[in-house]
C-alpha positions in Angstrom: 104.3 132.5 93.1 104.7 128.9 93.3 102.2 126.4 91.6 100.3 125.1 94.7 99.3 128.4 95.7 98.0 129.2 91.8 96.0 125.9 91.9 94.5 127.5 95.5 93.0 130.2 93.6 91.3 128.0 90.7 87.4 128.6 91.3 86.9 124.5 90.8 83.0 124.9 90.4 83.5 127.0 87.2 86.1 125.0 85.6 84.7 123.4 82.4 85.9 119.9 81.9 84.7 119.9 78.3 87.6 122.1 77.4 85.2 123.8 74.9 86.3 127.7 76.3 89.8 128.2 77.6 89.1 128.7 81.4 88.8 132.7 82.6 87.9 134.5 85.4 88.7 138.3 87.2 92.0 136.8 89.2 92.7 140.1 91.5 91.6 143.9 91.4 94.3 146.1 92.3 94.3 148.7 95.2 97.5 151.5 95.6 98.2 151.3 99.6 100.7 153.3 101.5 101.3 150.6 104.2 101.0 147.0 103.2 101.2 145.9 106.6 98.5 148.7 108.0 96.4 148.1 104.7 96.7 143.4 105.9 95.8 144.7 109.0 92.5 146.8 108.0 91.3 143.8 105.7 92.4 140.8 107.8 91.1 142.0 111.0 88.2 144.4 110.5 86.6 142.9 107.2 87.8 139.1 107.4 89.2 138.8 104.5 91.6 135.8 103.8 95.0 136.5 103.3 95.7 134.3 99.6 99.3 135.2 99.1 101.9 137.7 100.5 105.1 136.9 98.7 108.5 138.9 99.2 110.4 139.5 96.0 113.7 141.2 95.7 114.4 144.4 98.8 111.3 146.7 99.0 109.0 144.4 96.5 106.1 142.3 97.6 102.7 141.2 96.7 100.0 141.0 99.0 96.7 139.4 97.9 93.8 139.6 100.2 89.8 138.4 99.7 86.5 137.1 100.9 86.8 133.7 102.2 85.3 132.1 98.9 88.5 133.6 97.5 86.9 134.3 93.8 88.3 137.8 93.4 91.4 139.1 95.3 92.4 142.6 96.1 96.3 142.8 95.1 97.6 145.3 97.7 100.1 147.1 96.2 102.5 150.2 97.7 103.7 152.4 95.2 107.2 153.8 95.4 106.8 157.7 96.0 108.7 158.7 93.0 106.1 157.0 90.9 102.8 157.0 88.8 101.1 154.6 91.0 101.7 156.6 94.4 99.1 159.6 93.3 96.4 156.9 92.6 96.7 156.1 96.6 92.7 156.5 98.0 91.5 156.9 94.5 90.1 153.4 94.2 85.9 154.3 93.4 85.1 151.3 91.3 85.0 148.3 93.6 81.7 146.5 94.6 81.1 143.9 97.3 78.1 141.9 97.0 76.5 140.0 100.0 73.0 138.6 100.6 72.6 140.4 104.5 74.0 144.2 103.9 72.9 145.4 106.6 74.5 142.5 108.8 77.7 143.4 107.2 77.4 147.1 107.9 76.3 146.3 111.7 79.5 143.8 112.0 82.1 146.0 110.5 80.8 149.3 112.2 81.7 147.5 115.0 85.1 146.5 114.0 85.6 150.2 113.1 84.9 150.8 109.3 83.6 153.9 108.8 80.5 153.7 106.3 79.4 156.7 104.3 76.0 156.2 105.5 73.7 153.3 106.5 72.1 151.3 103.9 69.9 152.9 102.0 67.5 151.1 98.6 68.1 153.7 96.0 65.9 153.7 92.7 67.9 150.9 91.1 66.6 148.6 94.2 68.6 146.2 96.5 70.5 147.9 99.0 73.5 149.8 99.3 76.5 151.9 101.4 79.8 152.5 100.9 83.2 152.4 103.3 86.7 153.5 102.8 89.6 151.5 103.8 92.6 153.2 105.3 94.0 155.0 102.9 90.7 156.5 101.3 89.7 154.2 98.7 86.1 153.6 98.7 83.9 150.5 98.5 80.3 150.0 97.6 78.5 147.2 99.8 75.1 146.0 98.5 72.8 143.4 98.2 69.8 142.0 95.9 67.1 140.2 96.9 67.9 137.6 93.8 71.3 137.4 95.0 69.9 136.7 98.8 67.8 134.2 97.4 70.0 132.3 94.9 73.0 132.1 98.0 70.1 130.4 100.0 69.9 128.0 97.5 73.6 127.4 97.3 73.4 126.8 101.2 71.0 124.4 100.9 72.6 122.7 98.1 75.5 122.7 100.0 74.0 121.4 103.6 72.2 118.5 101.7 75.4 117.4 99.9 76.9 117.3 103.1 74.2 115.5 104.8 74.5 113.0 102.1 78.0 113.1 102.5 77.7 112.1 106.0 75.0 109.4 105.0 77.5 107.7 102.7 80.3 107.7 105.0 78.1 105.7 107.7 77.0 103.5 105.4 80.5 103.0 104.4 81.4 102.5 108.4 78.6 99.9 108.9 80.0 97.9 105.5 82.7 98.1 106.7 82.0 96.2 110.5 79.6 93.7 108.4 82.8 93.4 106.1 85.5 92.9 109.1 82.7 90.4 110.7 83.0 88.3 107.4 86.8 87.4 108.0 87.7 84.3 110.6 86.3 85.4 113.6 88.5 82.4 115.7 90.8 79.5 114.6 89.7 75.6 114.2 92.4 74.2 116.2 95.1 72.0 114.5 98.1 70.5 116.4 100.7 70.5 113.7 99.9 73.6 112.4 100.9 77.3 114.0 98.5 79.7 111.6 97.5 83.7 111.0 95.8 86.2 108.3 95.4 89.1 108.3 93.8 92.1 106.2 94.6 95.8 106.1 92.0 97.6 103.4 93.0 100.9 101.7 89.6 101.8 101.8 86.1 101.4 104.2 85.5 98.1 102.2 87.9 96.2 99.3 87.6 92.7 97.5 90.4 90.8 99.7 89.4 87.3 101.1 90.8 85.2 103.8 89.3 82.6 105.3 89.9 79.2 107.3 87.7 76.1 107.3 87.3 74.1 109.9 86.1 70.4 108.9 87.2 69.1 111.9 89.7 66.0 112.4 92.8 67.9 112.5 91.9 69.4 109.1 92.1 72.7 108.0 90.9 74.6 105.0 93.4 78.1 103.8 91.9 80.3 101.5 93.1 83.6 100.3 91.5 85.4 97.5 91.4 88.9 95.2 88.1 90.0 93.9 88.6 92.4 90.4 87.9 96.4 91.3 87.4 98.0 94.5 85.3 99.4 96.8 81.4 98.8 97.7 81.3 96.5 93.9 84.3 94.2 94.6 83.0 93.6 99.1 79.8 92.4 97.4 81.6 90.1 95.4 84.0 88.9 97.9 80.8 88.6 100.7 79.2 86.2 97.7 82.3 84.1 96.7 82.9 84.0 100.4 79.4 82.6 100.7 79.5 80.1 98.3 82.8 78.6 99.7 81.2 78.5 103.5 78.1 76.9 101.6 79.8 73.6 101.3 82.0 73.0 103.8 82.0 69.1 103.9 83.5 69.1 100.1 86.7 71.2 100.9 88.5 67.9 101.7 86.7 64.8 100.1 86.4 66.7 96.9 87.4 70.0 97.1 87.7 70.1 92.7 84.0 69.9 93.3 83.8 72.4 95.6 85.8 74.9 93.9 84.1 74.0 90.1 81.1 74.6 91.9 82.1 78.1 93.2 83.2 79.2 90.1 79.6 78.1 88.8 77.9 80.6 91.0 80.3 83.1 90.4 80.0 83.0 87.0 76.0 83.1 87.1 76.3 85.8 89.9 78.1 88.3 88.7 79.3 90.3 85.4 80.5 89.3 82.7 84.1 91.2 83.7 83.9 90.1 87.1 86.3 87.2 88.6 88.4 86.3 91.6 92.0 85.2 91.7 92.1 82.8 94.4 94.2 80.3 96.2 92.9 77.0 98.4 94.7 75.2 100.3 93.7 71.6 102.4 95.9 70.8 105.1 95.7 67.4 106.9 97.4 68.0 109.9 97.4 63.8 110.3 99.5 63.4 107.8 101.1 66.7 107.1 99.9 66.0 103.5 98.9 70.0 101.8 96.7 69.9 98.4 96.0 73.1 96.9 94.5 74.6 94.0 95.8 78.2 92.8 93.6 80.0 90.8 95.4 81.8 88.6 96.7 84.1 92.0 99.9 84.8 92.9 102.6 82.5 94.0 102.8 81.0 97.0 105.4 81.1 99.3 106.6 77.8 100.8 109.9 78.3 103.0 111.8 75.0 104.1 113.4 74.1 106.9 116.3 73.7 105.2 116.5 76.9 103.5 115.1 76.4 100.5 111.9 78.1 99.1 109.2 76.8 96.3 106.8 78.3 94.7 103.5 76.9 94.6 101.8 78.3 91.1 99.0 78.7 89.3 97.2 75.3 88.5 94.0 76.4 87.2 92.4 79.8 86.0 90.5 82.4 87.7 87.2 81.8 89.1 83.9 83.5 87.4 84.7 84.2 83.6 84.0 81.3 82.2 81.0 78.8 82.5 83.0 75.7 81.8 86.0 75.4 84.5 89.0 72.8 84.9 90.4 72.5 88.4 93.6 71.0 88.6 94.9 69.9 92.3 98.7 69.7 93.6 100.2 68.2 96.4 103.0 68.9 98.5 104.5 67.8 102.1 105.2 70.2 104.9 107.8 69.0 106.9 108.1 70.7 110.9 109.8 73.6 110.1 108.4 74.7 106.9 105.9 78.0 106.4 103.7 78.5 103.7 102.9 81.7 102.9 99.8 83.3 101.1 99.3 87.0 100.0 97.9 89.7 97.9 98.8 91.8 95.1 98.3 94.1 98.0 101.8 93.4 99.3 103.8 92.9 96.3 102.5 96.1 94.2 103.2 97.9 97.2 104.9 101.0 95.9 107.6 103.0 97.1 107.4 107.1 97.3 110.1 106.6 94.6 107.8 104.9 92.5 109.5 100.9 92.6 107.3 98.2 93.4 107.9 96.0 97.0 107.9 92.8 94.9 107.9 89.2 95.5 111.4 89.3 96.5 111.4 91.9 99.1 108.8 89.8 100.2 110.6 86.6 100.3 113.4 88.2 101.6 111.2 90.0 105.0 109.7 86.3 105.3 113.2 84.8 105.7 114.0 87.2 108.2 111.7 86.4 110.3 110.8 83.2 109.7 111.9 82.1 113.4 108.9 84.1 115.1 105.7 82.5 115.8 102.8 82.8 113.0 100.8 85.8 114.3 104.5 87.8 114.7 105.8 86.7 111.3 102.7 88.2 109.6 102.5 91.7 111.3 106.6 92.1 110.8 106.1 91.0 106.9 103.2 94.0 106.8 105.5 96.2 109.0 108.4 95.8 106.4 105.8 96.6 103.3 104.3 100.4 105.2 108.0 101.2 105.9 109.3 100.8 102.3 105.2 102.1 101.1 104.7 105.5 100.3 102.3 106.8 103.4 98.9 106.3 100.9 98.0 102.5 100.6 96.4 102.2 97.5 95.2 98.7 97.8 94.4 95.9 100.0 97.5 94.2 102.0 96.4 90.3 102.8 98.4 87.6 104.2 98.2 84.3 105.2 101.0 82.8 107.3 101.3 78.7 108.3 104.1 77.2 109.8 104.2 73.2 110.5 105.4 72.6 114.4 
């Protein structure tokens, strides 16, 4: 029996996650049959029973399990040899009781499938209601049905329909985050002559904490952000809509002061947010006039900046993250980019990337896809960078894959 089709049978809702009892229930009941394949047939086709396992073992052995679709308790069908102990018990089976809330709804349906009842259902003394069958081979079956039982399965189906209804409530909600999310991310690109520019974001999930944005402030100027919001999900695309709204906020400081700008971001961070809460972030101020880039990274990743000439630099971290602490140093650098030279922005999205074998796509897998393709226009560069990540990926992204790709005409 292998282990995936053990963990099948595991009734989940009665697991106890306190560990307190060692976990027990009835697994399988078993019934002698003389034909496994006539006995599958009988409680496959005529009851609806679920076939759980039918596993081969050496010539003439096998194990058939069969049961009601919630699959709590199984009927182990087993076919004696003739020579033994268990072949006289054949149709001798008297014990077995299934229990339903409509009786006489099962009898009507399985009448009609051809089991043969002992009687119709009858309330005897004890209450509820009650027949019995026989299957094939002559082992009898008691059918019957309490009105608690009706009652409390009602209750189960309503429990059940309003989980899914909020299910399905959560999911849309989820779906309109994540269009107001996707509507939050450039929507077109200010126009800069000496600069060829993308981003782009894949999410793991309906909504994450990656940012990207551009600013346009006009004049051949041009504003690059990229940016990592701690945790996931609907928490960390709140925090990312509210860091992304206090960088649009001030537009006209990106490039006449943008240690301003940023000290001030990390101000309403800070007051907006947890006390665990920050962003990793990267800015960067192109002035397409001059070709002059000044950037602040905020305790993010790397940047990538590929030469024309071959060489590559790193552009680090010059200040810490934004949001943990009230008072905040930023710390500018400046750099040149000559026609020719990319820069390169990204996520731990795309370097934590991890292989089914476990390894990690890492910044020199990275470096090494940029280089590649370093020769194709901005927009191409960026999906081939992503293509190389999902092919070396295992097929479940676990997190957010953001890039940023510039290259100087």
């Amino acid at each position: 029996m292998s282990s995936s089709s053990s963990l099948r049978w595991v009734d989940r809702s009665n697991v106890r996650f306190d560990r307190e009892d060692p976990y027990l229930r009835i697994q399988s009941v078993t019934v002698f049959v003389r034909d496994q394949d006539r006995s599958l047939s009988f409680y496959r086709d005529r009851l609806g029973f679920r076939v759980f396992q039918d596993h081969r073992f050496d010539p003439g052995e096998r194990w058939v399990a069969v049961g009601p679709p919630d699959g709590t308790t199984l009927l182990a069908l087993i076919s004696p040899k003739p020579d033994s102990e268990g072949y006289e018990r054949i149709g001798r089976s008297r014990e077995i009781v299934f229990l339903t809330d409509d009786v006489v709804a099962k009898f009507k349906a399985w009448s009609e499938r051809g089991v043969c009842f002992h009687h119709a259902p009858v309330t005897p003394a004890w209450g509820g209601t009650f027949t019995s069958f026989e299957d094939v081979d002559g082992n009898q079956f008691a059918l019957v049905g309490f009105d608690e039982v009706s009652r409390e399965i009602e209750a189960q189906r309503r429990a059940i329909a309003e989980e899914l209804e909020a299910e399905r409530r959560t999911a849309q909600e989820l779906e309109i985050a994540k269009q107001v999310q996707a509507r939050l991310f450039p929507q077109r690109s200010p126009a800069v002559d000496t600069m060829d520019y993308a981003g782009l974001c894949l999410q793991a999930h309906q909504v994450g904490g990656d940012y990207y944005d551009f600013l346009d402030v006009g004049h051949q100027r041009l504003g690059a952000i990229i940016g990592d919001v701690s945790g996931k999900g609907i928490g960390a695309a709140l925090l990312m809509a509210n860091l992304q709204a206090n960088i649009r906020s001030q537009p006209a400081l990106a490039f006449e002061a943008p240690e301003r700008l940023l000290q001030s971001v990390n101000q309403l961070f800070y007051q907006s947010s947890s006390d665990s809460a920050y962003a990793t972030l990267i800015f960067a101020g192109y002035d397409g006039s001059t070709r002059r880039l000044r950037y602040a990274n905020c305790g993010h990743l790397p940047a990538l900046v590929l030469r024309h000439d071959g060489t590559v630099e790193l552009l680090k971290s010059t200040c810490t993250v934004l949001g943990l602490f009230r008072e905040w140093d930023c710390v500018l650098e400046e750099r040149v980019l000559d026609p020719g030279d990319t820069l390169v922005l990204y996520s731990d999205g795309v370097t934590e990337s991890i292989s089914e074998a476990g390894q990690e796509f890492g910044e020199e897998r990275l470096l090494q896809s940029a280089l590649r393709h370093r020769e194709m226009a901005s927009d191409a560069l960026l999906r081939s960078i992503v293509e190389d990540v999902q092919r070396f990926s295992a097929p479940q992204q676990h997190d957010d894959i953001t890039l940023v790709v510039a290259k100087c005409k």
